[in-house]
Every structure is written in structure tokens, then in C-alpha cells.
C-alpha positions as a printed Julia matrix, in Angstrom:
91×3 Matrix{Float64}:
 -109.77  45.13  -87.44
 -112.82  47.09  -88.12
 -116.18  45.65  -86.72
 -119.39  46.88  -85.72
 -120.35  47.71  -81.71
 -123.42  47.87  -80.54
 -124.29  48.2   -76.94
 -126.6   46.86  -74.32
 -128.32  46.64  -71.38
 -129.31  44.01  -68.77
 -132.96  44.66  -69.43
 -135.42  42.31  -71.0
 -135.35  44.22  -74.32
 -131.89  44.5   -74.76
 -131.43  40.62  -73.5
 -134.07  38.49  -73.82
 -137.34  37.73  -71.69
 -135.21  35.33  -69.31
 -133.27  38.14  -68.58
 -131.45  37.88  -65.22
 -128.39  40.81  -65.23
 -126.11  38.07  -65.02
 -123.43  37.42  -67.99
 -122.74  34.32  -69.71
 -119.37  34.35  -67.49
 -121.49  34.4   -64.49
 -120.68  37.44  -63.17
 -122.53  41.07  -62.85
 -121.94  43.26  -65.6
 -119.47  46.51  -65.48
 -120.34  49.2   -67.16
 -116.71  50.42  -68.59
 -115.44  46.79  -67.99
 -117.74  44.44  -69.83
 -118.42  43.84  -73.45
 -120.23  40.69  -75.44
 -117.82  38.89  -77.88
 -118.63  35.79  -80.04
 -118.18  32.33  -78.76
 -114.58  32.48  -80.67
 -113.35  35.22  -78.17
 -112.54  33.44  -74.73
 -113.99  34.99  -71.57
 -111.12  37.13  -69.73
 -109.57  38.53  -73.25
 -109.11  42.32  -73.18
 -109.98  44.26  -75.55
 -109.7   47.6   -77.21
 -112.81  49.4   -78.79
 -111.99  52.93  -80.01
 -109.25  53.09  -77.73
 -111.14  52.0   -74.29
 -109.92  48.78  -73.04
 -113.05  45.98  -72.16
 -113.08  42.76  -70.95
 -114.86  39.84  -72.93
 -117.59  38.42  -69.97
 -120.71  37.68  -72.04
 -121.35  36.51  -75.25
 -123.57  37.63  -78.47
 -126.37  35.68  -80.13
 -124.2   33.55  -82.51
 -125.78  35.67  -85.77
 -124.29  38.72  -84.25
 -120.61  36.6   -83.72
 -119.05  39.51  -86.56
 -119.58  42.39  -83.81
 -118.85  43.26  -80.11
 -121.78  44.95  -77.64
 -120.4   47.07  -74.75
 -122.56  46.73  -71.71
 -124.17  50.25  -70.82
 -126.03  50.26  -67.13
 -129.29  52.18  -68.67
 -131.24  51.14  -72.15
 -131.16  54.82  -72.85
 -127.33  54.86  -72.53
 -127.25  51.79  -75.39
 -129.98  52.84  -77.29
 -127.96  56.61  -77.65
 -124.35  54.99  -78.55
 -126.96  52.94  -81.34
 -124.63  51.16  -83.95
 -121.09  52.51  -84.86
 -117.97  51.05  -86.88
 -115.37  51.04  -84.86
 -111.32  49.51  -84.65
 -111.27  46.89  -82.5
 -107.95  44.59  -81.18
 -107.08  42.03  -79.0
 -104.88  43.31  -76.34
């Protein structure tokens, strides 16, 4: 399927003023490993993106459940990769 990725950081911009660099799975974020998936999407699933394979270990705000958001370790690394369309499938 065809969805739209975004990408974050663990900053307070990018997550929210109660921002702790944690994910919703309770670990630490990976950049090249982790990626946000809707509620839907159970924690552990791998995923491919564009061909790169991510694990699901945080979740999206539940009116962004249609996308995934790759973690990036630097707002300036998420802000560049900005919004794309990309294939995306359950591995």
C-alpha cells in the first residue's frame, strides 16, 4: 500500500511538551530501527518503507493513524525528509 511518512524527532516540537525520548513501547528510540504506526499496527511488526525495513515501537496521534513517522535522531534530519508518499508493507 501507498501511505504517507513523515518523520520525527524526540524533541518537544516534534512530540509534544511532555516530551520524554521515550516511545509509547517504552523503549529509546533507533534511528534506522524505529517508526510510529497507528494503534491498529501492534508494537514489534516490521515493516518496509521504501525498501528499509523498521520496527513499529511508538505510535501516531490517532488523526495521523493513515500514515507512518520514521524516527530521525535530529529535528533537522525530520524536518529535511518533510512529507513523502511512499510504499509501505507489513513484513
Amino acid at each position: 500500500m501507498t501511505l504517507i511518512v513523515t518523520a520525527y524527532c524526540a524533541c518537544k516540537l516534534c512530540c509534544g511538551p511532555h516530551a520524554a525520548g521515550i516511545t509509547a513501547s517504552g523503549i529509546l528510540p533507533v534511528q534506522g530501527t524505529t517508526i510510529a504506526a497507528s494503534r491498529s499496527i501492534p508494537f514489534g511488526t516490521r515493516l518496509s518503507v521504501g525498501g528499509q525495513v523498521f520496527t513499529v515501537q511508538d505510535r501516531l496521534a490517532k488523526r495521523h493513524d493513515s500514515r507512518v513517522d520514521i524516527f530521525m535522531r535530529s529535528h533537522a534530519d525530520a524536518k529535511a525528509f518533510g512529507k513523502r508518499r511512499l510504499t509501505v508493507q507489513k513484513l
